[in-house]
Predicted model as a PDB file, atoms N, CA, C, CB and O in Angstrom, pLDDT in the B-factor column:
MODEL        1                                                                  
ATOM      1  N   UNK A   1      64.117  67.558  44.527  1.00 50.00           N  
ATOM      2  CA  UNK A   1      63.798  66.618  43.473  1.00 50.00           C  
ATOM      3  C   UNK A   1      63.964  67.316  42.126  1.00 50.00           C  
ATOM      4  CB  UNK A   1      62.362  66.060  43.641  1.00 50.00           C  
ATOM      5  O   UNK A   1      63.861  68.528  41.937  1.00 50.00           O  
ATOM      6  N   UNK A   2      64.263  66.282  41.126  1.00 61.00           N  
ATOM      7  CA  UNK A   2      64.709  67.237  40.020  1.00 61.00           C  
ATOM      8  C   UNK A   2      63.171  67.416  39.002  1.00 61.00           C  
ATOM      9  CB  UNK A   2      66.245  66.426  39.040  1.00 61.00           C  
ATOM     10  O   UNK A   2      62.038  67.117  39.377  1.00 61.00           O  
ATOM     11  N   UNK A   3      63.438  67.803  38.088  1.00 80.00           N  
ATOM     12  CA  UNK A   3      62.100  68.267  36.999  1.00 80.00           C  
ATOM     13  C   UNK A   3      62.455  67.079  36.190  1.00 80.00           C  
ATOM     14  CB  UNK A   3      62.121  70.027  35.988  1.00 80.00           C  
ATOM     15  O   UNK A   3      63.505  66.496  35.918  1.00 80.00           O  
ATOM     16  N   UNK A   4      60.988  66.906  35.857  1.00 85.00           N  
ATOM     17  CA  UNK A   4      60.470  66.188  34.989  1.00 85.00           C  
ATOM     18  C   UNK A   4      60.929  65.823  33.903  1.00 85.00           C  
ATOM     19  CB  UNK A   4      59.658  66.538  34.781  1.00 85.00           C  
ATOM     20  O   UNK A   4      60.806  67.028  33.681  1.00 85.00           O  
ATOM     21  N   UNK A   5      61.321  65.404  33.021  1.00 89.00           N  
ATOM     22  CA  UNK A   5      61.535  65.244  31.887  1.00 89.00           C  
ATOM     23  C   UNK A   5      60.544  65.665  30.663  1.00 89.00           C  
ATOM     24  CB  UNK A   5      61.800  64.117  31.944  1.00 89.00           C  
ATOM     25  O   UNK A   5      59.427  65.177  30.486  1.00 89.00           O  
ATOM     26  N   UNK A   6      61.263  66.831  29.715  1.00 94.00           N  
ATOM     27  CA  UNK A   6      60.487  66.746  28.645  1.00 94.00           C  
ATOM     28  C   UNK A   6      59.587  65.688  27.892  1.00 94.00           C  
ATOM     29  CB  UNK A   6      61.155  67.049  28.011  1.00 94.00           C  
ATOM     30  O   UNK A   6      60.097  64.594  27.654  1.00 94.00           O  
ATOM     31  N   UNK A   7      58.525  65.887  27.571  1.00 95.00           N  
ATOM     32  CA  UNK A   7      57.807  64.986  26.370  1.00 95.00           C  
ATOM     33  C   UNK A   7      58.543  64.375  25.363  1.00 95.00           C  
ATOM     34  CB  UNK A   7      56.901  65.740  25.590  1.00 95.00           C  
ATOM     35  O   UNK A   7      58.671  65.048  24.340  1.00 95.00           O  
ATOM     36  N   UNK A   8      59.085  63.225  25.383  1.00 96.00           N  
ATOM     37  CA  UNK A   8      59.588  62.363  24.522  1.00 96.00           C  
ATOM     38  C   UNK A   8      61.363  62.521  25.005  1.00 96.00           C  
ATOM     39  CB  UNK A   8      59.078  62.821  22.835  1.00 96.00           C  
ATOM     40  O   UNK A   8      62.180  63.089  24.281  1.00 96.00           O  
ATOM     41  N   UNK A   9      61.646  62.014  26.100  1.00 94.00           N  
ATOM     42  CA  UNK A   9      62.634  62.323  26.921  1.00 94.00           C  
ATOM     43  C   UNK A   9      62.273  61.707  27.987  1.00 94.00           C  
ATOM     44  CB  UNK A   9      62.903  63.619  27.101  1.00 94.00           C  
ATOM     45  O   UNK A   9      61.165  61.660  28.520  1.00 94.00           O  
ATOM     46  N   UNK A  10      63.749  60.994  28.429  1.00 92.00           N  
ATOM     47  CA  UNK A  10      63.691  60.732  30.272  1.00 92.00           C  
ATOM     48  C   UNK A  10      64.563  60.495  30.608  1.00 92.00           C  
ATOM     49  CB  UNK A  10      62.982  59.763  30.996  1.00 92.00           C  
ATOM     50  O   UNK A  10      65.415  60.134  29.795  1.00 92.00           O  
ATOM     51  N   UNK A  11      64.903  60.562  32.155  1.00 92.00           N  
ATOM     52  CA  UNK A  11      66.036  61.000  32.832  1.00 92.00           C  
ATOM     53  C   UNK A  11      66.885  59.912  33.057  1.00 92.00           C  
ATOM     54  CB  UNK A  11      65.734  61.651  34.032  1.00 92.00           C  
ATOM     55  O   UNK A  11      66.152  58.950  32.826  1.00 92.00           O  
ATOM     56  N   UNK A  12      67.971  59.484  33.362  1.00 93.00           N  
ATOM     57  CA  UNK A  12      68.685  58.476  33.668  1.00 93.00           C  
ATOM     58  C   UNK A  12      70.046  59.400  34.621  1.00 93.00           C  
ATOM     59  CB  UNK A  12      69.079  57.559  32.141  1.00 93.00           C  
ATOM     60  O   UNK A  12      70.255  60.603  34.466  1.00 93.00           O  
ATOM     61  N   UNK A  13      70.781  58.559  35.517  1.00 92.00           N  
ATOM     62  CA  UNK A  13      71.971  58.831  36.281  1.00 92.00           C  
ATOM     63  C   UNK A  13      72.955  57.982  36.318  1.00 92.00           C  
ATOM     64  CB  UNK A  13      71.731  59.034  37.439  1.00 92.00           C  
ATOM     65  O   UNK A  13      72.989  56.825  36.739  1.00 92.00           O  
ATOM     66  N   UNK A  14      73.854  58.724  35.789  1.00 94.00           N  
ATOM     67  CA  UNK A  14      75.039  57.919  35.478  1.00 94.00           C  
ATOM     68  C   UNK A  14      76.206  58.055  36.665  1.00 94.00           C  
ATOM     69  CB  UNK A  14      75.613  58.418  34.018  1.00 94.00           C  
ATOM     70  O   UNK A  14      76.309  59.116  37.282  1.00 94.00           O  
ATOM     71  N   UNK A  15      77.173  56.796  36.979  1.00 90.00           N  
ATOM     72  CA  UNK A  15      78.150  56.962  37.579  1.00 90.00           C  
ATOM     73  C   UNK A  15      77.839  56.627  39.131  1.00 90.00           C  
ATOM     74  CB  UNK A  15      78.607  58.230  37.242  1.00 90.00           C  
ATOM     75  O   UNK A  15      76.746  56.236  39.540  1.00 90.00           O  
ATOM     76  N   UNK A  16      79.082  56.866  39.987  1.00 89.00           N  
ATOM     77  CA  UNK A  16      78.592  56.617  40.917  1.00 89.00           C  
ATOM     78  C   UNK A  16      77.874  58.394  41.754  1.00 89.00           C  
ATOM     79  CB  UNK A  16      79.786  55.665  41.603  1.00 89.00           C  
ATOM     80  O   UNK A  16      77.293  58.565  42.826  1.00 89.00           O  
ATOM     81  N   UNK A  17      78.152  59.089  40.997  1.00 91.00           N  
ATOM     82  CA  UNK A  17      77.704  60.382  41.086  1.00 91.00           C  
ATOM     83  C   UNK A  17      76.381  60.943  40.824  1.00 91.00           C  
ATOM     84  CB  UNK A  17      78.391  60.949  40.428  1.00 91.00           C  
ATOM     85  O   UNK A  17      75.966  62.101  40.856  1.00 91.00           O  
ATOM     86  N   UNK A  18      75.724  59.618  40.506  1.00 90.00           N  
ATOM     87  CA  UNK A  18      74.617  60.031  39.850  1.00 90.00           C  
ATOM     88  C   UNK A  18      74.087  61.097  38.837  1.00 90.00           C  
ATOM     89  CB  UNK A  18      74.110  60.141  40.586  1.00 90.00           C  
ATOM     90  O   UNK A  18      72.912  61.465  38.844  1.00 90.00           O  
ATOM     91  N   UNK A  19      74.915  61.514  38.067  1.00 94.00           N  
ATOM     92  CA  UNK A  19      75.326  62.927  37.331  1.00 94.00           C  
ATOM     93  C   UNK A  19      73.558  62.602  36.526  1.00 94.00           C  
ATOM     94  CB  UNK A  19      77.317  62.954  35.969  1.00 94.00           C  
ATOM     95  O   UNK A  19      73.310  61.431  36.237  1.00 94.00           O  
ATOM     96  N   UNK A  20      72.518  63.644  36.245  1.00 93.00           N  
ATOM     97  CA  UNK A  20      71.730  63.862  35.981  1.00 93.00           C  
ATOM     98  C   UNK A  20      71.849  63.840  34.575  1.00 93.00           C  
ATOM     99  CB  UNK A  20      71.401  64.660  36.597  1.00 93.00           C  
ATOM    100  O   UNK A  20      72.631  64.681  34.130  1.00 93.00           O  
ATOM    101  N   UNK A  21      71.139  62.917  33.532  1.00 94.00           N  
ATOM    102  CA  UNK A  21      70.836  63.474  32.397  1.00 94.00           C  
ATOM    103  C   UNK A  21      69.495  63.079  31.984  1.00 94.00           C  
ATOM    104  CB  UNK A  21      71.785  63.189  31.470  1.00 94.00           C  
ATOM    105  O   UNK A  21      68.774  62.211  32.476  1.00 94.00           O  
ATOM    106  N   UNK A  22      69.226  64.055  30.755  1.00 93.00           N  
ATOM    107  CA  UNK A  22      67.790  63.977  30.120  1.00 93.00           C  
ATOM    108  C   UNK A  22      67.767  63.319  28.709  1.00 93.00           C  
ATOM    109  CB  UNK A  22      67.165  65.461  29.972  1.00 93.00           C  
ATOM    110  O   UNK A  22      67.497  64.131  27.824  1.00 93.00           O  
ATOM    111  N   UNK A  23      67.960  62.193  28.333  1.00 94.00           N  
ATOM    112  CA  UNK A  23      67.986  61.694  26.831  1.00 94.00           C  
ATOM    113  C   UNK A  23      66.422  61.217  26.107  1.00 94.00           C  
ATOM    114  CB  UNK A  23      69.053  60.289  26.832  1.00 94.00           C  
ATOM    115  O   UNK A  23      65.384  60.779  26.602  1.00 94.00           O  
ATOM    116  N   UNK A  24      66.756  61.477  24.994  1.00 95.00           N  
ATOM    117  CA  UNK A  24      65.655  61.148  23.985  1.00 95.00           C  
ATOM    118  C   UNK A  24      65.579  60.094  23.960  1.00 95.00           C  
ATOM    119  CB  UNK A  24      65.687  61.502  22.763  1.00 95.00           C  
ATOM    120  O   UNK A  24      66.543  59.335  23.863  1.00 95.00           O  
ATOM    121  N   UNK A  25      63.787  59.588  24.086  1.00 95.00           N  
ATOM    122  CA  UNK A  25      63.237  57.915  23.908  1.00 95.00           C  
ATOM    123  C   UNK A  25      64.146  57.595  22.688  1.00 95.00           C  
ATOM    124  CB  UNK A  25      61.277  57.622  23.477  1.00 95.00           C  
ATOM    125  O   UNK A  25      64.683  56.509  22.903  1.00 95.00           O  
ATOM    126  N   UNK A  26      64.621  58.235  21.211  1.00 95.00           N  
ATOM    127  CA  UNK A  26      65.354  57.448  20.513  1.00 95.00           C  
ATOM    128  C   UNK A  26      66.421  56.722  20.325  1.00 95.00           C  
ATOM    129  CB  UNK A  26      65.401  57.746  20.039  1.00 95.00           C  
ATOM    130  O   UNK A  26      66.686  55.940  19.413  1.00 95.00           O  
ATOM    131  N   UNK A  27      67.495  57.285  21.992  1.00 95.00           N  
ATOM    132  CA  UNK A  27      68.150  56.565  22.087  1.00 95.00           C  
ATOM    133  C   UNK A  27      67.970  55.144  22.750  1.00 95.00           C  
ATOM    134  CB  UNK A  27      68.819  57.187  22.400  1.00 95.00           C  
ATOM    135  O   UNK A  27      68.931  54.466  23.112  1.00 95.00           O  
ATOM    136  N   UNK A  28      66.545  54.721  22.888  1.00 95.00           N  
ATOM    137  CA  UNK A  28      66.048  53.306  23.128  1.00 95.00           C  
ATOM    138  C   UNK A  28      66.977  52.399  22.271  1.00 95.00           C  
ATOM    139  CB  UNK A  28      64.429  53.112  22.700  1.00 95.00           C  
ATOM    140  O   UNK A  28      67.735  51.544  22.727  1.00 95.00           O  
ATOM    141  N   UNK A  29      66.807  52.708  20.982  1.00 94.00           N  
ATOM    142  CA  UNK A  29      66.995  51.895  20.021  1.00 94.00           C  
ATOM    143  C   UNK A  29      68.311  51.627  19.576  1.00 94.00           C  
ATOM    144  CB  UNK A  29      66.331  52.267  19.121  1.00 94.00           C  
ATOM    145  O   UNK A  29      68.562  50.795  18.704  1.00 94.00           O  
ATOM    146  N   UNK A  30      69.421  52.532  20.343  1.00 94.00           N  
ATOM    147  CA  UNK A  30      70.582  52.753  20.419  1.00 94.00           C  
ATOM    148  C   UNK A  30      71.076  51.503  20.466  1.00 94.00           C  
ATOM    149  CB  UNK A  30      70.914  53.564  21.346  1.00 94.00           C  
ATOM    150  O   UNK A  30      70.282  50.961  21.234  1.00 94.00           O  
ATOM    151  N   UNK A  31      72.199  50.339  20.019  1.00 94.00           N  
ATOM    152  CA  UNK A  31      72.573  49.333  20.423  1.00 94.00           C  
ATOM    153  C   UNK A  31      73.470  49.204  21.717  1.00 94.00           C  
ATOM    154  CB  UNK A  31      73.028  48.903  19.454  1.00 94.00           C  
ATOM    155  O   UNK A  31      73.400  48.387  22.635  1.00 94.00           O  
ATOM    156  N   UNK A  32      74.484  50.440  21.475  1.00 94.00           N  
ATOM    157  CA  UNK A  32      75.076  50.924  22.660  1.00 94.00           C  
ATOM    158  C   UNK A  32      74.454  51.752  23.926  1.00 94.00           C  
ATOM    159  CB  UNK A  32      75.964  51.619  22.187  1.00 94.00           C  
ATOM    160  O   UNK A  32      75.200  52.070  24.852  1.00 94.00           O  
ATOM    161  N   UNK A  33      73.553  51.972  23.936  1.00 95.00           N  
ATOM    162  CA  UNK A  33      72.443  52.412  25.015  1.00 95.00           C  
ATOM    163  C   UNK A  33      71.516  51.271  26.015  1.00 95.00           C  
ATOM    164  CB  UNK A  33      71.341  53.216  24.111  1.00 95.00           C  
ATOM    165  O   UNK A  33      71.109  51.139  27.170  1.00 95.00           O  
ATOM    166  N   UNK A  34      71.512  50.468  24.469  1.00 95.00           N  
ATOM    167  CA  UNK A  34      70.930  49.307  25.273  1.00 95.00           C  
ATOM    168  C   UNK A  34      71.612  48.295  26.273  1.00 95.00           C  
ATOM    169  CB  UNK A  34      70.432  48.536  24.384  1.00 95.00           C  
ATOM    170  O   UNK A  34      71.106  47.665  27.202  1.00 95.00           O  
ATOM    171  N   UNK A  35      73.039  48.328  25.762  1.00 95.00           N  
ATOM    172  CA  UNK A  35      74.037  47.850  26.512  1.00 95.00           C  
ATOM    173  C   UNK A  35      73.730  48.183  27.750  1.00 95.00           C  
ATOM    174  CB  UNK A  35      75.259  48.252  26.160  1.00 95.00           C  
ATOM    175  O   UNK A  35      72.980  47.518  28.464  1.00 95.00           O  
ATOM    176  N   UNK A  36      74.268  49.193  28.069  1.00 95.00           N  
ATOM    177  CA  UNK A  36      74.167  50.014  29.442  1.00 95.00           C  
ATOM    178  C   UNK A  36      72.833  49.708  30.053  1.00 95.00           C  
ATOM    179  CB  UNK A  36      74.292  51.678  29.235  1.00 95.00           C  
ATOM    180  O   UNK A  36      72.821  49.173  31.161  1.00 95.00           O  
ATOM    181  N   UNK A  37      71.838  49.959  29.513  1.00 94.00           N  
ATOM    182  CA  UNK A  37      70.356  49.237  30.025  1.00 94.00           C  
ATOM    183  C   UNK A  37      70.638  47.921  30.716  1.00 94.00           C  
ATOM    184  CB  UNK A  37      69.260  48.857  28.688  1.00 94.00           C  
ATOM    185  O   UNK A  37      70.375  47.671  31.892  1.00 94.00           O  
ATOM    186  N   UNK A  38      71.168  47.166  29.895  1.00 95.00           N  
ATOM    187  CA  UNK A  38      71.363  45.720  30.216  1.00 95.00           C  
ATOM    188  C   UNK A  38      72.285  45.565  31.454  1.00 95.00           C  
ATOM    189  CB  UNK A  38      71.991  44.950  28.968  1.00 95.00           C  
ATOM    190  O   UNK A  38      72.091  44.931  32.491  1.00 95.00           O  
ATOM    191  N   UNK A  39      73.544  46.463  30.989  1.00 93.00           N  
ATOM    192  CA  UNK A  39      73.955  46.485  32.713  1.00 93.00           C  
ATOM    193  C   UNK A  39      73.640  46.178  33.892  1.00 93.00           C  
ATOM    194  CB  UNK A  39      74.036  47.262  33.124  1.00 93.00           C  
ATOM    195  O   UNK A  39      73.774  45.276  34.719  1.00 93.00           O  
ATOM    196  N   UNK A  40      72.798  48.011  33.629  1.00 91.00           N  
ATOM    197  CA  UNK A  40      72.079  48.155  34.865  1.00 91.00           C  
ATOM    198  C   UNK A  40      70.809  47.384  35.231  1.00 91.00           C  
ATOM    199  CB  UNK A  40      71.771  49.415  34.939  1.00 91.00           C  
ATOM    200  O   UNK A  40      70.233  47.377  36.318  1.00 91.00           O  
ATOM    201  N   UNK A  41      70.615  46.992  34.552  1.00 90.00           N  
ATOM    202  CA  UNK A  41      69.336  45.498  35.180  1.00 90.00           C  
ATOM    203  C   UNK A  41      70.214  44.238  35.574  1.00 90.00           C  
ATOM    204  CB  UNK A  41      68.018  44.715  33.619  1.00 90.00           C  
ATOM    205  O   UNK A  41      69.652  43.224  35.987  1.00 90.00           O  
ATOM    206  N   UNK A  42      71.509  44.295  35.455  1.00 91.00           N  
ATOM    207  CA  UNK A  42      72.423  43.103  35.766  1.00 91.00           C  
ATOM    208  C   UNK A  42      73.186  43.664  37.300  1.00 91.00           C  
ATOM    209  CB  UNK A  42      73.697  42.802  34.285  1.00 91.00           C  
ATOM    210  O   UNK A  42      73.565  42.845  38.138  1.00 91.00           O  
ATOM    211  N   UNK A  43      73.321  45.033  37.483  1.00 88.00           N  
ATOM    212  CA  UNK A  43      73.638  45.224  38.546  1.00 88.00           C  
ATOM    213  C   UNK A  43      72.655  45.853  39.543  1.00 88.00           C  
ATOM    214  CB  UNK A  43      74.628  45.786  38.384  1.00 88.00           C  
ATOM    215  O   UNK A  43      73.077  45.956  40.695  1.00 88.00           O  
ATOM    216  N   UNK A  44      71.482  46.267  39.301  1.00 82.00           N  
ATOM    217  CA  UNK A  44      70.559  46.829  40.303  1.00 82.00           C  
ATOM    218  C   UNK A  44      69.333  46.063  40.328  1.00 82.00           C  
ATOM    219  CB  UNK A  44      70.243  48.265  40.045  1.00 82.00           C  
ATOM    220  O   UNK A  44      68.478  45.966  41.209  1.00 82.00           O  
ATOM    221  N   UNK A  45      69.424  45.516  39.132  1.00 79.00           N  
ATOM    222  CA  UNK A  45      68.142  44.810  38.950  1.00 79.00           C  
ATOM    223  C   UNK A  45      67.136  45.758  38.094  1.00 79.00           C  
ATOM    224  CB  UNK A  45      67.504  44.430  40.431  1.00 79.00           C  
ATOM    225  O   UNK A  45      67.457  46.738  37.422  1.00 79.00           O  
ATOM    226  N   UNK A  46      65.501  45.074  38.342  1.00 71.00           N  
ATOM    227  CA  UNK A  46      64.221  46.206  38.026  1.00 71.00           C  
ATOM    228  C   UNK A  46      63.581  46.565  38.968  1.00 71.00           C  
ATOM    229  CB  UNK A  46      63.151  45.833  37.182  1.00 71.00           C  
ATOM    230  O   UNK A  46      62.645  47.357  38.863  1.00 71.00           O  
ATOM    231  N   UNK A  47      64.000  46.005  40.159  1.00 64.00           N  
ATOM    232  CA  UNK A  47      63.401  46.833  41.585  1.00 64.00           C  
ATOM    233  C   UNK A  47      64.281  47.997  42.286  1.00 64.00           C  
ATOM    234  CB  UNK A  47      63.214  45.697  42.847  1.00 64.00           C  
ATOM    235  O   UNK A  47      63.986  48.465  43.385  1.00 64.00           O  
ATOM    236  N   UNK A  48      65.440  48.424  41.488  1.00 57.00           N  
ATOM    237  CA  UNK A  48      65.894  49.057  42.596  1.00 57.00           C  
ATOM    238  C   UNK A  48      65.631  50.589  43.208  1.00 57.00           C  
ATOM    239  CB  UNK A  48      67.058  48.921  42.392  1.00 57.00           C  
ATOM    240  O   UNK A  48      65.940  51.456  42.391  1.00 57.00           O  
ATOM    241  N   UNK A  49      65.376  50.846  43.845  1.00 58.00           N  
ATOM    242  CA  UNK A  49      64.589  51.668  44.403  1.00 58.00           C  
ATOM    243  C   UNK A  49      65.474  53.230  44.196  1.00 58.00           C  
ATOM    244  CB  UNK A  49      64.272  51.099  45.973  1.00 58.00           C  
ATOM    245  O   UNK A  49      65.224  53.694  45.308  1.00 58.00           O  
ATOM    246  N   UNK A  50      66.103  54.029  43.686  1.00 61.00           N  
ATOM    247  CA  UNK A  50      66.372  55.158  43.275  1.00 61.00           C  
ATOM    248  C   UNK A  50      65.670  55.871  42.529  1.00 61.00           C  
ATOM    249  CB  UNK A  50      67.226  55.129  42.872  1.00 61.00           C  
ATOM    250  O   UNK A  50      64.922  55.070  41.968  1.00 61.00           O  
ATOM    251  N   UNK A  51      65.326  57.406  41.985  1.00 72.00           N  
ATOM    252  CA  UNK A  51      64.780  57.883  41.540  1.00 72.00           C  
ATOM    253  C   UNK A  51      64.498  57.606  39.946  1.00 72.00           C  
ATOM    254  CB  UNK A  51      65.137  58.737  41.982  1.00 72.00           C  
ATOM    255  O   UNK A  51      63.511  58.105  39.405  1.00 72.00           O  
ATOM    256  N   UNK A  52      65.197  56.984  39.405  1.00 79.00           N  
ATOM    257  CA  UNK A  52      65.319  56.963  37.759  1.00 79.00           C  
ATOM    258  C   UNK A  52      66.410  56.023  37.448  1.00 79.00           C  
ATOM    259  CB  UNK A  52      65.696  58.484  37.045  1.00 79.00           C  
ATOM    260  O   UNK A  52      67.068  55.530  38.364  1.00 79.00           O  
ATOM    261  N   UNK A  53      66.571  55.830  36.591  1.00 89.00           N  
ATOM    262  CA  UNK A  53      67.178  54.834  35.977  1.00 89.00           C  
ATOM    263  C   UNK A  53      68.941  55.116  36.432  1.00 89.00           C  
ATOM    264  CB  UNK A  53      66.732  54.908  34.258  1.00 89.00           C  
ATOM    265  O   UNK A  53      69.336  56.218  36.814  1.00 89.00           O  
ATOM    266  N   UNK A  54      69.761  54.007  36.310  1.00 90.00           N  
ATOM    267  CA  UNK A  54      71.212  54.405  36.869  1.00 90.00           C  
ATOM    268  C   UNK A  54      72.066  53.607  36.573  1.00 90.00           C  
ATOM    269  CB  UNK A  54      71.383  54.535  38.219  1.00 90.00           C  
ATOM    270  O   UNK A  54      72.396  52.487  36.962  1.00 90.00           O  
ATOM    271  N   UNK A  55      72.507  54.543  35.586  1.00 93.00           N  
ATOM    272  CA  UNK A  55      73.888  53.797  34.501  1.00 93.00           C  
ATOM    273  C   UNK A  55      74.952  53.443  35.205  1.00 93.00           C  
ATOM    274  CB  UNK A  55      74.627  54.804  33.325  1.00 93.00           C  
ATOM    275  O   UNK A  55      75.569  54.352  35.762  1.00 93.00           O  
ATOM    276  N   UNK A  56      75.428  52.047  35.356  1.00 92.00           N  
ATOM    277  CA  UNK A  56      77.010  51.823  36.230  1.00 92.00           C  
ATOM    278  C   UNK A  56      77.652  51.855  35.296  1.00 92.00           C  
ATOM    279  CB  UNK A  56      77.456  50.490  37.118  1.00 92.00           C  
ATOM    280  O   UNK A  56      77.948  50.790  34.756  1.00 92.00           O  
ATOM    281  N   UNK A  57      78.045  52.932  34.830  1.00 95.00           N  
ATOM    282  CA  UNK A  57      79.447  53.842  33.951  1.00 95.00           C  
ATOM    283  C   UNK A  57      79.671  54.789  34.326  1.00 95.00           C  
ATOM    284  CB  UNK A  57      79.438  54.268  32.594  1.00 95.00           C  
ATOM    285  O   UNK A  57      79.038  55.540  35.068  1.00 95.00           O  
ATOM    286  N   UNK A  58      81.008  54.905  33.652  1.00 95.00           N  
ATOM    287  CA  UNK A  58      81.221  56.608  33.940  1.00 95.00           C  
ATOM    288  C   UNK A  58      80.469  57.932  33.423  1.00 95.00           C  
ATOM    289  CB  UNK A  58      82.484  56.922  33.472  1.00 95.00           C  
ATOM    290  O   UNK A  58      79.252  57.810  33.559  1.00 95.00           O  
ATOM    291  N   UNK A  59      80.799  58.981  32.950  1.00 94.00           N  
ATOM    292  CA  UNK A  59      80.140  60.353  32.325  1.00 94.00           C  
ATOM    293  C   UNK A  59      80.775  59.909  30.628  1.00 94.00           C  
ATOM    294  CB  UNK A  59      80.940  62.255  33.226  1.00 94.00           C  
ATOM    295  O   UNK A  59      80.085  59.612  29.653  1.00 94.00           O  
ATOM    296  N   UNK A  60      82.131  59.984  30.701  1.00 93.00           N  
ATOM    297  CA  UNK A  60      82.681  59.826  29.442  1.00 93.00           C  
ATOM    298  C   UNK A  60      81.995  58.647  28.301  1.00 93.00           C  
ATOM    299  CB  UNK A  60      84.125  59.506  29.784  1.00 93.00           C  
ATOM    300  O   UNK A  60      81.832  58.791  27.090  1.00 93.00           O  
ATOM    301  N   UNK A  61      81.602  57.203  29.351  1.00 94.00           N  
ATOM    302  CA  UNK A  61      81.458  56.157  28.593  1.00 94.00           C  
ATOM    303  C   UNK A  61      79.882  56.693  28.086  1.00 94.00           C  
ATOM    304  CB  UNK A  61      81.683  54.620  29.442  1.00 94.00           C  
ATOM    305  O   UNK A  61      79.668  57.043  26.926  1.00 94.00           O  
ATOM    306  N   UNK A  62      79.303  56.692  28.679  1.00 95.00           N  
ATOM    307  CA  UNK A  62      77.823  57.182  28.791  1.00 95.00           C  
ATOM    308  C   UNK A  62      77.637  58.077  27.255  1.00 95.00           C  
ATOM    309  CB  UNK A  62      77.579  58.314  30.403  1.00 95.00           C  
ATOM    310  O   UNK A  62      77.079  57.814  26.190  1.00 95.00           O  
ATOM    311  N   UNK A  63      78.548  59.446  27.866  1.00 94.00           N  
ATOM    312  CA  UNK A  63      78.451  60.335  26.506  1.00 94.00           C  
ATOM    313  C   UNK A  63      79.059  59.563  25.160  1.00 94.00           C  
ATOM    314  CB  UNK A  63      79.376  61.815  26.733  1.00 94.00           C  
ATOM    315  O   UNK A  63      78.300  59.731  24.205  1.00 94.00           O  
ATOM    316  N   UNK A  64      79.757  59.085  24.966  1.00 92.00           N  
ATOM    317  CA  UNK A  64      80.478  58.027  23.926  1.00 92.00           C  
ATOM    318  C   UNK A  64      79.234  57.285  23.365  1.00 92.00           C  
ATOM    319  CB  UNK A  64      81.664  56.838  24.718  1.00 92.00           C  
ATOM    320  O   UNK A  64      79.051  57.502  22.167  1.00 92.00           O  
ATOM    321  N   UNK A  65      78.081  56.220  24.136  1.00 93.00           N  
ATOM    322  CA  UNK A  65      77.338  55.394  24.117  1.00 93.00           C  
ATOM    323  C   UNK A  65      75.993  56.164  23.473  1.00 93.00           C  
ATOM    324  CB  UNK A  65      77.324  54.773  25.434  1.00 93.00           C  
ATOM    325  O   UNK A  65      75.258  55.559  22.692  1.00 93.00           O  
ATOM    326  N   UNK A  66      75.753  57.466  23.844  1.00 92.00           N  
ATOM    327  CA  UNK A  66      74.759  58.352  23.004  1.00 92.00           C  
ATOM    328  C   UNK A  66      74.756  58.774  21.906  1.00 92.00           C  
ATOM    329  CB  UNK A  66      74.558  59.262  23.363  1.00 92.00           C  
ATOM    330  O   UNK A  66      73.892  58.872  21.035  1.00 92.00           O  
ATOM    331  N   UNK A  67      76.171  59.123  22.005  1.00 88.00           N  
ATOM    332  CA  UNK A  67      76.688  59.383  20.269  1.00 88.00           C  
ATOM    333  C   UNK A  67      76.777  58.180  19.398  1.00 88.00           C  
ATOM    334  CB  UNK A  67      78.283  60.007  20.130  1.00 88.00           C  
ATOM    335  O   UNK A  67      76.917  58.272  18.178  1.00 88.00           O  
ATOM    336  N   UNK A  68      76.730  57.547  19.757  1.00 61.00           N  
ATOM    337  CA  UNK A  68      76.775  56.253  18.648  1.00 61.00           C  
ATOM    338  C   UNK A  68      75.983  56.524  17.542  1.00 61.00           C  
ATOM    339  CB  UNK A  68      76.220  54.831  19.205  1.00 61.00           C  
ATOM    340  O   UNK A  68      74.791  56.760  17.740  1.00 61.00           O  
ATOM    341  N   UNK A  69      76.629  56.539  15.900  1.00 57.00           N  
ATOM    342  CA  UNK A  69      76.053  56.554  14.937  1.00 57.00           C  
ATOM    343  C   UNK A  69      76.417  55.296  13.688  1.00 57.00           C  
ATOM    344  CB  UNK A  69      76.246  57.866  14.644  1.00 57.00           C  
ATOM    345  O   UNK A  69      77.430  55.052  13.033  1.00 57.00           O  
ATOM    346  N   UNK A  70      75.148  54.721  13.749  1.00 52.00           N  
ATOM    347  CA  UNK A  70      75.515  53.174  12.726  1.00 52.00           C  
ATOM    348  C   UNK A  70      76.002  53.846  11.634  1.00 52.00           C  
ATOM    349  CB  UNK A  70      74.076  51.989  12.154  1.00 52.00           C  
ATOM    350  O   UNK A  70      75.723  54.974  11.226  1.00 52.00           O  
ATOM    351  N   UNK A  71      77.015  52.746  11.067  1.00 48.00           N  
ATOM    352  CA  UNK A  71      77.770  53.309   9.329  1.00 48.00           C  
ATOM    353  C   UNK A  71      76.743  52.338   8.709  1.00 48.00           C  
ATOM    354  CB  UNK A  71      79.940  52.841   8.767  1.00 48.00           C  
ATOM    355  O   UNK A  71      76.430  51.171   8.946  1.00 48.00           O  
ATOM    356  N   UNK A  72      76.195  53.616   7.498  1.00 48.00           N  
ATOM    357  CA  UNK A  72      75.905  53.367   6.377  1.00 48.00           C  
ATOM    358  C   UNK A  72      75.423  51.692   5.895  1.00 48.00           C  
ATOM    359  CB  UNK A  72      77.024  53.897   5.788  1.00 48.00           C  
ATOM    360  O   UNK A  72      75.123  51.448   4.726  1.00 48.00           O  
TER     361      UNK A  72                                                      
ENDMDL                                                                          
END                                                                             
């Protein structure tokens, strides 16, 4: 089982690889983060039973979707 997530941080798995990451609660607010949220409650639902949350994207789209920075 993996570790915990830092304080103000939590884990999500992306892909069908489940590739492990640890992101900051601020990317809540992300518009493009939330996307992917929305996804995955469109394809797994809120019951689905895996360890943590699980992005149906790839690694690339995922990392793209974190970086998102609003213009000015």
């Amino acid at each position: 089982m993996g570790k915990r997530a830092p304080k103000g941080h939590f884990v999500v798995y992306v892909g069908e690889e489940h590739k492990r990451f640890v992101v900051p609660t601020f990317q809540l607010k992300n518009p493009s983060f939330q996307q992917l949220l929305d996804k995955a409650a469109e394809v797994y639902g809120f019951s689905y039973s895996h360890k943590g949350i699980v992005l149906p994207c790839n690694v690339p789209t995922f990392l793209r979707a974190i970086d998102f920075k609003p213009t000015p």
